[in-house]
Every structure is written in C-alpha cells, then in structure tokens.
C-alpha positions in Angstrom: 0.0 0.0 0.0 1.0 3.5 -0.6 2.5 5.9 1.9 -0.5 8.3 0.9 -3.0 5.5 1.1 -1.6 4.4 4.7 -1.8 7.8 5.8 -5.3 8.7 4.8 -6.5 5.4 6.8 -5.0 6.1 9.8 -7.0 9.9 9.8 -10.2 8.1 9.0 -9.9 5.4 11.8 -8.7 8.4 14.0 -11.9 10.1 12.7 -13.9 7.0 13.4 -12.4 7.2 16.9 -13.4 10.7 17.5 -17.0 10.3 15.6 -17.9 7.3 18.0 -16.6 8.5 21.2 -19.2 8.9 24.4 -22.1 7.0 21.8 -21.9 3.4 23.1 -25.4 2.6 24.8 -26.3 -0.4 27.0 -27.8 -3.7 25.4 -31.4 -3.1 26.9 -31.8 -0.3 25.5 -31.2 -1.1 22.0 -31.3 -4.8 21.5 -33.2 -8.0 22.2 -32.2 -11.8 22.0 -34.0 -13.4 19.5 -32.9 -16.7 20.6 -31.1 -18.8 23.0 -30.9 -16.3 25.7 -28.9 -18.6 28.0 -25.9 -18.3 24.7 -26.4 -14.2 25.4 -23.7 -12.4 27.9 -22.6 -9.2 28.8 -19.8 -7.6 30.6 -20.2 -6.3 34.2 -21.0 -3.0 32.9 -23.3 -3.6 29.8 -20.6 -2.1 27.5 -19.5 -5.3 25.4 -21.8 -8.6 24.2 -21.0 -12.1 24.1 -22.7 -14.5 21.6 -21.6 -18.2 22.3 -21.9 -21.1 19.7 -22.2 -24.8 20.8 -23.3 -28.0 19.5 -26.9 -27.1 20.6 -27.3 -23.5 19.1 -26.0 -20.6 18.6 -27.6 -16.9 19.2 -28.5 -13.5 17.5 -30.0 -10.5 19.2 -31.8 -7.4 17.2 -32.6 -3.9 17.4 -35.6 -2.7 18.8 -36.3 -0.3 16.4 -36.0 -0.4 12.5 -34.8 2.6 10.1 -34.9 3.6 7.0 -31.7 5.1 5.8 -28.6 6.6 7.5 -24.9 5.0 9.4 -24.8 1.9 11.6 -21.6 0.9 12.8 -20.3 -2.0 15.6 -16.6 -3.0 16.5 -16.7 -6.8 16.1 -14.2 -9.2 17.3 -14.5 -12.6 16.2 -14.0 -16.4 17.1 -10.1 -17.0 17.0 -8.6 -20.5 16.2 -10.2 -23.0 14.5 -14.1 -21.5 13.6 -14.3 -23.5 10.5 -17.7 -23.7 9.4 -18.4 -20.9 12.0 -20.6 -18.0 11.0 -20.5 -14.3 12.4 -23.4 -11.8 10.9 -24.0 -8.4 11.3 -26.5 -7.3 8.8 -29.5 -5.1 8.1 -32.8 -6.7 7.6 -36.2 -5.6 7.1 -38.1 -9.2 8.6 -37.7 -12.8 8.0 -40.3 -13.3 5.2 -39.7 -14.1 1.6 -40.0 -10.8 0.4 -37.3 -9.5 2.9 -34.5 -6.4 2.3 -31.6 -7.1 3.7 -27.8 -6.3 4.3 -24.9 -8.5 5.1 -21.3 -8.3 6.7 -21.1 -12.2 6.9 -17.6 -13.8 8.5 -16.5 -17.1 7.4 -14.4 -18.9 9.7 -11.6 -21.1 8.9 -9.2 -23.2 10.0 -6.2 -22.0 12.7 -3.7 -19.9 10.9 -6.1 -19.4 7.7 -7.8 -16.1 7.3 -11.1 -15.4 7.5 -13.4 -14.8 4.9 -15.7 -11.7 4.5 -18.5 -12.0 2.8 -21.0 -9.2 1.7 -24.6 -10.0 0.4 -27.9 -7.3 -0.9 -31.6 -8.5 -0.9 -34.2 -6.5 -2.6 -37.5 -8.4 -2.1 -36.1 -12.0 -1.4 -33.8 -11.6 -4.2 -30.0 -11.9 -3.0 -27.7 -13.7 -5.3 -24.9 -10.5 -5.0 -22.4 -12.0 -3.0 -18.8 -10.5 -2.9 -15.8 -11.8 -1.0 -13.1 -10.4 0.4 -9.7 -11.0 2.7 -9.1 -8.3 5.8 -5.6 -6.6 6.2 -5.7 -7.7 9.6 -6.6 -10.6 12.1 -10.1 -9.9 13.1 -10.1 -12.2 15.7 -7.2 -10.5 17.9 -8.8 -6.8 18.5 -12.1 -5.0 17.8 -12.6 -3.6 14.6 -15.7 -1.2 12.8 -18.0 -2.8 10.4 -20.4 0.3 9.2 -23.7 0.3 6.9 -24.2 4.0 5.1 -27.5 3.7 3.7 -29.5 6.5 1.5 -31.2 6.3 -1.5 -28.2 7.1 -3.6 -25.6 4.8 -2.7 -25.5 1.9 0.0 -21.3 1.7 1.4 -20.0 -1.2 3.2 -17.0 0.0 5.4 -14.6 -1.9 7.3 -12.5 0.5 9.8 -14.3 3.6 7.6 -12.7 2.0 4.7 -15.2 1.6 2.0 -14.9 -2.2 0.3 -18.6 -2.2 -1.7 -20.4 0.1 -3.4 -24.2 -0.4 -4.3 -25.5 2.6 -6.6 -28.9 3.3 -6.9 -29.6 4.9 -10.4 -32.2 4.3 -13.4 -30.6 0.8 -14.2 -30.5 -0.4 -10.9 -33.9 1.2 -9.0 -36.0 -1.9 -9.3 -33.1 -4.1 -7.2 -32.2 -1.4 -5.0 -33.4 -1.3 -1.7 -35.0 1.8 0.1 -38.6 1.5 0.4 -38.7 -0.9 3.3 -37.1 0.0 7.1 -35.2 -2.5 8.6 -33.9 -3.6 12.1 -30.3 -3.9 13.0 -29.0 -7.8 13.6 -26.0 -9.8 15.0 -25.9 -13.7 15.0 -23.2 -16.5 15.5 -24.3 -20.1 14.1 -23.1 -23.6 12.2 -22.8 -23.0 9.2 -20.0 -26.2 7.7 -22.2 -27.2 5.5 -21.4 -24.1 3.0 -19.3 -21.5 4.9 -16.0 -23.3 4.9 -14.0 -24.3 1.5 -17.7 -24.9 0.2 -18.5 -27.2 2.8 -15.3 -29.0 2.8 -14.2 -28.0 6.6 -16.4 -28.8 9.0 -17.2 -27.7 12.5 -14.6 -29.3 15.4 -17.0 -29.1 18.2 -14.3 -30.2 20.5 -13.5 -26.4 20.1 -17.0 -25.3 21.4 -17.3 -23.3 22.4 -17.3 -20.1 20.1 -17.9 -16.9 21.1 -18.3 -13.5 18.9 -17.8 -10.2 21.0 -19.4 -6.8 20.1 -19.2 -3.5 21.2 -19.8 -0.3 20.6 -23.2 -0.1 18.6 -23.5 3.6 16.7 -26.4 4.6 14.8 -27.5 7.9 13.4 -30.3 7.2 11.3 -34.0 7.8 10.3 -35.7 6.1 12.9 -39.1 4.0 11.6 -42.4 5.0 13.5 -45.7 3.8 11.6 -47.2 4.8 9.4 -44.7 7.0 8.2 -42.1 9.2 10.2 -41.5 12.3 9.4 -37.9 12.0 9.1 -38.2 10.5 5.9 -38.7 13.3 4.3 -36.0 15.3 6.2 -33.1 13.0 5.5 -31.0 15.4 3.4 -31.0 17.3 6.8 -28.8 15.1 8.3 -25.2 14.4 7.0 -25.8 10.8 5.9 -28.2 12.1 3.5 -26.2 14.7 2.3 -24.5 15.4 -1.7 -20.9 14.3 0.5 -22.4 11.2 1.3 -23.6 10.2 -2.0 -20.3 9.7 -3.7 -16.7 8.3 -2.7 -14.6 11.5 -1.2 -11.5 11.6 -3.3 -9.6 9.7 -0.4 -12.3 7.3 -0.4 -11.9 6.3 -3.8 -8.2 5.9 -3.5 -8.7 3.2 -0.8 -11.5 1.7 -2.6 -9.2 1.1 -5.6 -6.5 -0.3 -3.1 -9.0 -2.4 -1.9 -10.3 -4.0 -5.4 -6.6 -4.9 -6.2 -5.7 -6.5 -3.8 -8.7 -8.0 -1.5 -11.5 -9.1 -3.1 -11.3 -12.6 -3.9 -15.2 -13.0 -5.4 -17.5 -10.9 -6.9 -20.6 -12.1 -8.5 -20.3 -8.9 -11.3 -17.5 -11.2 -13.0 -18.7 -14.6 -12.5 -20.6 -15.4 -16.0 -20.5 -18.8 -14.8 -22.9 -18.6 -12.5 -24.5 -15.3 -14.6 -24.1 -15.5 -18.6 -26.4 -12.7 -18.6 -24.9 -10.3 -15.8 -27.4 -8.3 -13.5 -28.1 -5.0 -14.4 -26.5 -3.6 -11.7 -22.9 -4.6 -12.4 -23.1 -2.5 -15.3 -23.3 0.8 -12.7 -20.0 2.0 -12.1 -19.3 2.9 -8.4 -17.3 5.8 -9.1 -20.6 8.0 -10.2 
C-alpha cells in the first residue's frame, strides 16, 4: 500500500475514533435476544456482548427499532482458532419473510492460521444472489474492529474501519433491485454454518473447540428512525449528513482506498462470474465511481 494511502487510513480510523466516542449505549436499551438467551452475555457494565456457539445453538440479538436510511456501525471481534464452518453476521434486515431487504457483513471462519473470509450479500425483495468476498488486512479475531452500513437512496457503502470495500449505486438501471422503500432492524448472529461456509463445505465444524464466542461492542447509529405509518424524518433525510450530496459519492480519499482495496482483497464478486451469470445483472453495469 502506498504511503498516501496508509496515511489517509489512519485519519479516518482516528476520525472513526473521534466520531464514535461517548455514543456506546447499554444492550437493553437497543437490542433484544432473538434466541437462546442462555448463549447471550454481557460484561459487568453492559458495554461489550457475548454470543456463544455450541453444538446445541447458537444466538443472535436485534434492534428494537428499525430505520430507513442513515450509518450503523459496531466493533466486532470474532472467534479465534479454528471457527471452521463458523458464522459471524451483522446485517440489516427488514423481517424474515420471503420478500425481505436485507444487508450482510457475513464472517467465514476457517481453520487456525487461515484467514477469515468476508462476505457481503444485498436483498431486494427476497432476491440476494450478489455476493462478494473479500480477505481483511488484519486478524479480526485479535482486536475489535468497525464494520459500518451508510445507507441513502443514492448509494449503499459497506466500510470496514471507515474503509469503503462495496459500493451499491442506486440509479435508473438499478432502481428496481435497489433497496429503500422498506425499514429495517439492525442484527447480529453467530451459528453452524459447515455445511457451505467453509472451503464450500469441505471443513467442518470441530466441536471439540465449542465453544465459540463473537464479541461486540460499541453499537452507533444515526439514522431515520421508523415510526408507523410514516415518520416524518423520511422526508427530512437530506438534513442530516448521511443524507447529504458528501455522502452520495466516494470523497477523493475514499476512492483511492477503494481502488487499493479492489486490487488486492477481493477474492469473489458475482459482477465477474458469467459462470454462475451469462447474462450479468443490471446492476454490475453501474460504475461505483458516479
């Protein structure tokens, strides 16, 4: 990596450090379990989460609230050693139906000393299918690091330490699979996964491992938050600085560790695999630059 590359991402992360300073909130007041409770810990003071995996189950908690557009961001740090076929999610998600929205940071464990695998996924009314892969520039499983969401209805941005890895655009092309008509709720999950997560399916789970634990911390959100029928915020977006022209395109930093980023660690993306897609979707025609 460049020296001007390296140096604009250590002033974003000390950015990201400044921007999320003083906003961590306890669990109970933004999240509940969704299942296996007794898998659900928390420090003594409310500040970091625990989600455990075992033979039996694993566990996932979720916003109370849902929102339609705007930044969501939570320091991860994930299962070390051997998680083959070990799944950590964070992801956006409007509900669990067929016709679900939905947005994905999904980690691929992997057997000790192999790196994890990130994978990103989009849903737009049941329809996912956009998967893209990528290897991290560091060992996520030996510190906490920022996975972030910015969502408007001009661009969705995956980040990773306020580095930008995926672009989404929203433009004439690409309205019909873009999603921004339906709220969503915020959601973290750890579960067994070996029969695909793992070298296809190849690794399985060592459950003499068990058992695994994901910790969180740090949950940030400044957003448009959903009150039915219709909040007013929605139409007050551009007020806010997640809505604004800045935040609908890649600043010039951005772009330059974007393109550092497309060289040298994505390892799949479904916009080149006419395997899978002889036709490719309309979307991978968008360039993420405009």
């Amino acid at each position: 990596m460049k020296a001007h590359t390296v140096l604009f991402l250590i002033c974003l992360l000390d950015l990201g450090r400044l921007m999320l300073a003083g906003s961590s909130f306890s669990f109970k007041e933004n999240f509940d379990v969704m299942w296996a409770p007794d898998h659900f810990s928390t420090s003594e003071d409310g500040q970091t989460w625990y989600l455990t995996l075992d033979k039996k189950t694993g566990c996932g908690f979720q916003t109370k609230n849902r929102y339609r557009f705007g930044w969501f961001s939570m320091k991860l740090k994930l299962v070390g050693g051997d998680s083959a076929g070990v799944v950590t999610a964070y992801y956006m998600i409007s509900d669990t139906g067929k016709e679900r929205d939905e947005l994905d940071f999904e980690f691929l464990g992997n057997r000790t000393g192999q790196p994890y695998t990130l994978q990103t996924n989009i849903y737009k009314g049941g329809v996912g299918g956009r998967e893209m892969r990528h290897v991290l520039w560091f060992d996520p499983t030996k510190d906490f690091h920022t996975y972030s969401f910015l969502w408007n209805d001009h661009q969705i941005v995956f980040f990773v330490d306020r580095v930008p890895i995926r672009i989404y655009k929203n433009t004439d092309a690409t309205k019909d699979v873009f999603p921004n008509e339906k709220p969503m709720y915020m959601f973290s999950s750890i579960w067994n996964a070996d029969d695909w997560a793992t070298r296809g399916g190849l690794e399985k789970t060592d459950w003499k491992n068990a058992p695994f634990v994901s910790t969180y911390k740090d949950f940030h959100v400044e957003a448009c938050q959903w009150e039915d029928p219709y909040p007013a915020c929605v139409s007050t977006t551009t007020q806010n600085w997640w809505d604004q022209y800045d935040a609908w395109i890649l600043s010039d930093g951005q772009k330059v560790d974007f393109s550092w980023v497309g060289r040298n660690l994505v390892i799949y993306d479904y916009c080149t695999d006419t395997t899978r897609y002889p036709k490719l979707p309309a979307e991978c025609s968008v360039s993420p630059w405009q």
